[in-house]
C-alpha positions, -999 to +999 in steps of 0.1 A: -053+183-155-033+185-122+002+203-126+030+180-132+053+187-102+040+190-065+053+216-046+090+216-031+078+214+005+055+184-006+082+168-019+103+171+009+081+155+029+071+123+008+091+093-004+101+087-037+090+082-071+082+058-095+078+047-128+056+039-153+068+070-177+074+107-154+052+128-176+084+154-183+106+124-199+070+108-222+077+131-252+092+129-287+123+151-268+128+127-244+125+096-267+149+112-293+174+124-265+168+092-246+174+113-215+152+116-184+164+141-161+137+163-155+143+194-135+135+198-093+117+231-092+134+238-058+163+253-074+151+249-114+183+225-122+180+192-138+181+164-110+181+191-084+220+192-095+226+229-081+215+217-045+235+186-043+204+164-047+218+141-077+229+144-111+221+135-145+245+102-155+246+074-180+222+046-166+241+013-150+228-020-161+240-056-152+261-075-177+257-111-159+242-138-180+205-149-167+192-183-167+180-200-199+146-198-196+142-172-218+166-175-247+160-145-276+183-113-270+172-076-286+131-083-291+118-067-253+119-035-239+123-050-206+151-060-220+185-044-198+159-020-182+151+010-191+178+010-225+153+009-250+135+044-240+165+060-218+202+059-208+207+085-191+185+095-158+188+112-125+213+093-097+204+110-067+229+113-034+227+106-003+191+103+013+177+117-019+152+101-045+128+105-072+127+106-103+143+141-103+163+138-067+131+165-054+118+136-034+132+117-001+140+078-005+120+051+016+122+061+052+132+093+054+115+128+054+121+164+056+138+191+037+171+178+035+161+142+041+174+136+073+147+124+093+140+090+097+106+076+103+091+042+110+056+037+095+034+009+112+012-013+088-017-023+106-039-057+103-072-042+086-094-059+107-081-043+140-091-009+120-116+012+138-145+017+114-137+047+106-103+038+096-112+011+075-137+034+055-114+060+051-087+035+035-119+025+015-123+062+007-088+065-001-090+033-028-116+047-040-103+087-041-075+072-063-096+053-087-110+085-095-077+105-099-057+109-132-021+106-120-004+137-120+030+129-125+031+095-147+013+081-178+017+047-190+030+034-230+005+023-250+030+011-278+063-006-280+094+018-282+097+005-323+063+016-329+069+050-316+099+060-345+136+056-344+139+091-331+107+096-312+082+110-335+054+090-330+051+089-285+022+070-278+011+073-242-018+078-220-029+093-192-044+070-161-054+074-127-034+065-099-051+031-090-048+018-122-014+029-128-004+004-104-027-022-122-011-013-151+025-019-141+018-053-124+004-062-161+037-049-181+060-063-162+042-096-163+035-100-198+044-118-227+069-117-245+064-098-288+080-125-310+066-108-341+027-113-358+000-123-344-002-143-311+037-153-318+047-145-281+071-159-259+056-170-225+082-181-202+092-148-194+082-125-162+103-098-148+086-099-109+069-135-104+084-165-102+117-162-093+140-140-071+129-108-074+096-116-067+094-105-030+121-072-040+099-062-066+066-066-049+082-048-017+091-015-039+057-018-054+040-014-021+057+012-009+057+029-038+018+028-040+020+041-001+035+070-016+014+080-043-016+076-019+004+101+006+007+126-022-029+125-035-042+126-001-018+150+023-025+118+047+015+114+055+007+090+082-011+062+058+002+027+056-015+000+035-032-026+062-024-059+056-053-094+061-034-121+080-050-151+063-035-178+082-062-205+092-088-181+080-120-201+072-136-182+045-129-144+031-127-122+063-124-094+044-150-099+016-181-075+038-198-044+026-178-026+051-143-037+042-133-049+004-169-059-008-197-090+000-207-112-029-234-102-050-269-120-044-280-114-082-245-128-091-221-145-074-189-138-093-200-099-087-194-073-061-224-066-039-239-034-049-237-017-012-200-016-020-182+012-040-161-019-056-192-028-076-188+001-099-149-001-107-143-014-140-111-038-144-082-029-166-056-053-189-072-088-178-074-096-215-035-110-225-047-134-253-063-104-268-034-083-263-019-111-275-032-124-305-035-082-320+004-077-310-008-045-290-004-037-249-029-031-226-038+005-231-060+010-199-096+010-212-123+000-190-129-042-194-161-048-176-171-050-135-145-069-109-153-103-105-146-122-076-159-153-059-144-167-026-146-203-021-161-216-059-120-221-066-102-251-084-102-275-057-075-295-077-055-269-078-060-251-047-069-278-020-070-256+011-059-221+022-028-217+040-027-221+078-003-214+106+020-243+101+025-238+068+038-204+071+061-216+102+077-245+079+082-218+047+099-196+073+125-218+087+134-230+053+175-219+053+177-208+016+163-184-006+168-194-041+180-231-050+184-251-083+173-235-118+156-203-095+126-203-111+090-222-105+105-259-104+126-249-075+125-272-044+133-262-006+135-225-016+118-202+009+110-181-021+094-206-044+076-223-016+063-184-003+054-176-039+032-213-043+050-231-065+058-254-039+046-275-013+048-256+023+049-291+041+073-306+020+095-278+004+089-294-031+077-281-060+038-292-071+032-286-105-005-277-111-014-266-081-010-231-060-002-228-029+007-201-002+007-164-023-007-184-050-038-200-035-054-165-024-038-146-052-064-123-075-065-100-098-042-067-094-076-051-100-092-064-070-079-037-037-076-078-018-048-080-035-028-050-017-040-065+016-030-101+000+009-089-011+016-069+025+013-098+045+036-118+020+060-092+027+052-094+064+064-132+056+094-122+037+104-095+066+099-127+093+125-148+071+147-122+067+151-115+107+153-156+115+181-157+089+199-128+087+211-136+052+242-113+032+234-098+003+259-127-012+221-153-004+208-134-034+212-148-069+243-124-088+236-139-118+220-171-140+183-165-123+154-160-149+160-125-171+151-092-147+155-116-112+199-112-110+208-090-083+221-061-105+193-060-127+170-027-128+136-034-116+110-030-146+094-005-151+103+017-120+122+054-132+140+064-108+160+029-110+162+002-084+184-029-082+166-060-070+197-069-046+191-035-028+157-046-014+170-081+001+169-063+034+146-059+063+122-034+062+137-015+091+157+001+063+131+011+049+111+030+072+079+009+080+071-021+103+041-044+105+021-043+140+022-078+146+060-082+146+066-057+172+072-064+206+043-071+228+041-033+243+044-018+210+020-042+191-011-031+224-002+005+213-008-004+180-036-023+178-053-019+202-047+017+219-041+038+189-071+029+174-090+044+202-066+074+208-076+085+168-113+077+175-110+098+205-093+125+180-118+127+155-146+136+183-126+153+203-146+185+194-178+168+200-164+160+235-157+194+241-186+209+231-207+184+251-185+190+281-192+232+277-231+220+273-229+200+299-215+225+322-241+253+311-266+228+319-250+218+357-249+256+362-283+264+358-294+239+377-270+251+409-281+282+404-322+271+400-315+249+435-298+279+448-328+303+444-355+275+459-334+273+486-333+310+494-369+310+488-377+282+510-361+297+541-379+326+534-412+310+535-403+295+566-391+322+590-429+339+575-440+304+591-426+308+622-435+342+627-477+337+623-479+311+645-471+327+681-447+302+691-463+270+677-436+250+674-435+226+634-433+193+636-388+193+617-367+160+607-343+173+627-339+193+661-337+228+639-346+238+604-308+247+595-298+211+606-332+198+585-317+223+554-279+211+557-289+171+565-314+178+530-288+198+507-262+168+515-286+142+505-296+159+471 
């Protein structure tokens, strides 16, 4: 297994960290301590304390009352994230981030985190080929990668002893470490026995911090992809659905064709045919009173078009995603799925985006394209919702005041610590543009910028991967031009040899020439050739 800490310079150049569990805190120490402050190997203090990176602190969490949706207190370990399994963690300063203040926060880069730098997230199908297959590669490289620095829970914090004795977690690889967080912080609820859950619960969908959350999820997964790679320049592509007639993206050469033995299958010529799928069994989780522990479920299904026309009767289109931008508020009403004329709810597909109102039973917007977290569609899917959310919040220009302080669903209130990210973020602090947080998307820059990114850089990095087959045709292609100057050369030499001989055996006779003397004949044929 890979060490557990990247190198300082590494981390100096890469954003920060996430959460599930940092491998130095998922131990019986750091249970029984309840302490996660592991140590930056820059200057071997805990939270990089000795270089003014951070510190280690009691955690913060929100005391404002959340909405009444989910009314049981003490049972979750969601519950005033992340109390149940630590309070106290690194706060880092300044510019600083990660789970142990080694790492920059979103946006800026170099050793003492004062660069900033603006990423560019690109439409996938303006990709060069070899762009888009090295994204694919990259997918795929991850898939295949036990993360280095996190492992995920495979048991509640009771079930691991009141002082830590029993830790029960697992290793996973990076892909479906993000899988598996989409899955924890979306699941039910642990009432107690068998299939006694509570449902109404969800600490990232359907309510407020559903565009927050997802936004720190994506750039998050940037990150890890950055790491694993050395690719520092790699930004997850995004698939502008609007009016799109069918799957664009569902080819061979991009996220997988259908199947022509089955339909609900990947086709074979893609690498996304041999992934298995990971926690897409809840009832079963469910029912046994156990979470997902990562094991391999079976082959990704998909199948584009065969959908509930009841419940999703068309795919969004241009208009809709005009109307759902111009809508004034955020959050409205109870803030959850029933809301009406919120730009969230209606984004998310709870609601009507020609009416503003909520539609029970059917999905809309996010909803209506929305797959599994298994399925790589989906981080194509969730960048151009927050290409949405980044349009609304430029129209608008809302103060952090527009986001809900306190009665929204539990884990959605401004102050609340997003589950299950370590270090901590507050959904509030990501109800900003994206400017903030160093990346852009292509087709919200200005006309000049978006031809440089779509359509001349594309051609600048083809031209950069063969620029030494260029040069190395160029030097042949000069060897070759120079032997032939120097075999037209020697004929010509040889030519005027054989002419004076000519002109010297026959007495005078004069030859019939093209021109009034053989030099004018040589010049007039040297000019033409």
């Amino acid at each position: 297994m890979r060490s557990m800490c990247v190198s300082a310079l590494l981390l100096q150049l890469l954003g920060t960290s996430l959460c599930q569990f940092p491998r130095p805190c998922a131990n019986s120490e750091g249970l029984r301590t309840k302490e996660c402050c592991p140590v930056w190997e820059g200057d071997g203090s805990a939270c990089g304390a000795m270089s003014g990176r951070g510190f280690c602190t009691e955690v913060m969490v929100s005391d404002e009352p959340h909405g009444p949706q989910y009314p049981h207190s003490g049972i979750d370990d969601r519950e005033r994230w992340p109390l149940a399994f630590f309070n106290r963690t690194c706060r880092c300063a300044g510019n600083y981030g990660g789970f142990n203040c080694g790492e920059c926060r979103f946006g800026y880069w170099g050793a003492n985190c004062a660069e900033y730098r603006e990423s560019v997230r690109r439409n996938i199908l303006t990709l060069s080929a070899a762009e888009q297959q090295k994204f694919i590669s990259y997918l795929n490289l991850a898939k295949n990668t036990i993360s280095r620095d996190y492992v995920i829970s495979t048991g509640t914090r009771a079930e691991m002893g009141e002082n830590g004795e029993n830790p029960m977690f697992s290793d996973i690889n990076t892909y479906d470490l993000f899988v598996w967080m989409h899955y924890y912080v979306s699941r039910d609820a642990f009432l107690g026995g068998p299939g006694n859950v509570w449902r109404d619960i969800d600490f990232a969908h359907e309510s407020a911090a559903f565009l927050p959350w997802h936004r720190v999820y994506l750039l998050h997964w940037e990150n890890e992809i950055r790491k694993l790679t050395g690719d520092f320049n790699f930004t997850i592509p995004y698939w502008d659905w609007r009016d799109a007639q069918s799957c664009e993206v569902c080819t061979d050469a991009l996220m997988g064709g259908r199947s022509s033995f089955n339909p609900n299958l990947i086709s074979p010529a893609s690498v996304f045919s041999s992934w298995k799928v990971i926690c897409t069994q809840p009832e079963e989780y469910n029912n046994r009173e156990v979470l997902c522990n990562a094991t391999g479920e079976g082959p990704l299904l998909r199948n584009p078009g065969n959908h509930d026309q009841n419940r999703v009767p068309r795919l969004p289109t241009t208009a809709d995603v005009d109307f759902t931008v111009n809508l004034p508020e955020y959050e409205t009403g109870p803030m959850d799925r029933f809301t009406n004329m919120s730009f969230r709810n209606v984004l998310e597909g709870f609601a009507s985006p020609e009416t503003g109102m909520a539609v029970p039973g059917q999905s809309t917007m996010h909803n209506a394209l929305h797959g599994s977290a298994n399925d790589p569609i989906f981080l194509l899917h969730h960048a151009f919702i927050d290409s949405i959310f980044e349009r609304w919040l430029r129209t608008h220009q809302p103060l952090r005041t527009h986001y809900p302080l306190a009665n929204a669903p539990i884990g959605h209130n401004d102050g609340y610590n997003m589950v299950p990210f370590l270090p901590l973020y507050r959904n509030g602090d990501y109800f900003l543009s994206n400017k903030a947080l160093g990346y852009e998307y292509a087709y919200l820059l200005d006309p000049g910028q978006r031809f440089v990114q779509e359509f001349l850089t594309p051609y600048l990095q083809q031209a950069q991967e063969i620029w030494q087959w260029l040069l190395g045709a160029g030097i042949l292609g000069a060897l070759i031009a120079a032997v032939i100057a120097a075999v037209i050369v020697v004929a010509r030499r040889k030519w005027k040899r054989n002419q004076r001989r000519k002109r010297a055996s026959s007495y005078g006779e004069r030859q019939p020439l093209l021109h009034s003397s053989s030099e004018e004949g040589s010049a007039s044929y040297q000019t033409t050739l």
